[in-house]
C-alpha positions, 0 to 999 in steps of 0.5 A: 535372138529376142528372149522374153525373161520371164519373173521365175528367172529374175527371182533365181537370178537374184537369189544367185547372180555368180549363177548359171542364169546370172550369167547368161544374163549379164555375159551373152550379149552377142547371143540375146536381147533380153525383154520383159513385161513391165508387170514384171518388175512390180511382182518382183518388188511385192515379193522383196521381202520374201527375197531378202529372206531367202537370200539372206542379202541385205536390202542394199546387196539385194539391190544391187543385184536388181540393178544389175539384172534389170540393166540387162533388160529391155521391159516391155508395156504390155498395152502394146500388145494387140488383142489377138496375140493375147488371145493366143497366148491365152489359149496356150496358157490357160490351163497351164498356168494364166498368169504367164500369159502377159510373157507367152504373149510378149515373146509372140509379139515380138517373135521371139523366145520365152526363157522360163524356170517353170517346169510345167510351163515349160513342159506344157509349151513344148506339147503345144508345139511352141516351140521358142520356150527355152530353160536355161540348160537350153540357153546355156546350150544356144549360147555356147554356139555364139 
């Protein structure tokens, strides 16, 4: 199964690789491909030092943990993307939170799921009858049936 990972994710991840999401994402490779947008990467490095802050891990460990992460993802240019999906995300996100378009968009390209920590997207997905939004008890769940 195609699942869109989107950057609330990774940021949990990094602050917890031995956790629940670094987990599912370095250990069920039987169960899921793993993708992201490109922008993706870029937000997670204007928030670096705010990571290293909270995380209390040096640049180096921190890193590591990136690699590691993004080894496991297949990341995706959102120039790919046609016009009419976009709109349709647009109008799935638009009063939830726009800025999770570019990964709403990215999982309908590629008809698959979208792997958020984002409560109210989660939430506001789900009353939008889309229905391939997962958080990670969801996948841990899918995963347990691989």
């Amino acid at each position: 199964m195609k699942i869109v990972v989107d950057t609330n994710i990774i940021f949990s991840g990094l602050l917890n690789t031995n956790g629940a999401i670094g987990e599912l994402l370095i250990n069920s490779k039987n169960a899921f491909e793993f993708y992201s947008c490109s922008y993706m990467r870029f937000e997670i490095q204007k928030h670096w030092e705010k990571l290293k802050k909270v995380s209390k891990l040096s640049d180096q460990q921190l890193t590591d943990a990136r690699f590691h992460l993004f080894s496991r993802l297949k990341f995706v240019n959102e120039d790919l993307i046609p016009g009419a999906i976009w709109e349709k995300a647009l109008k799935l996100t638009h009063d939830i939170d726009i800025d999770d378009t570019d990964f709403v968009a990215l999982a309908i390209y590629l008809k698959g799921g979208l792997w958020t920590g984002d409560k109210e997207l989660y939430n506001g997905l789900k009353k939008r009858k889309f229905k391939k939004v997962f958080n990670t008890l969801d996948l841990n769940n899918l995963n347990a049936l691989f």
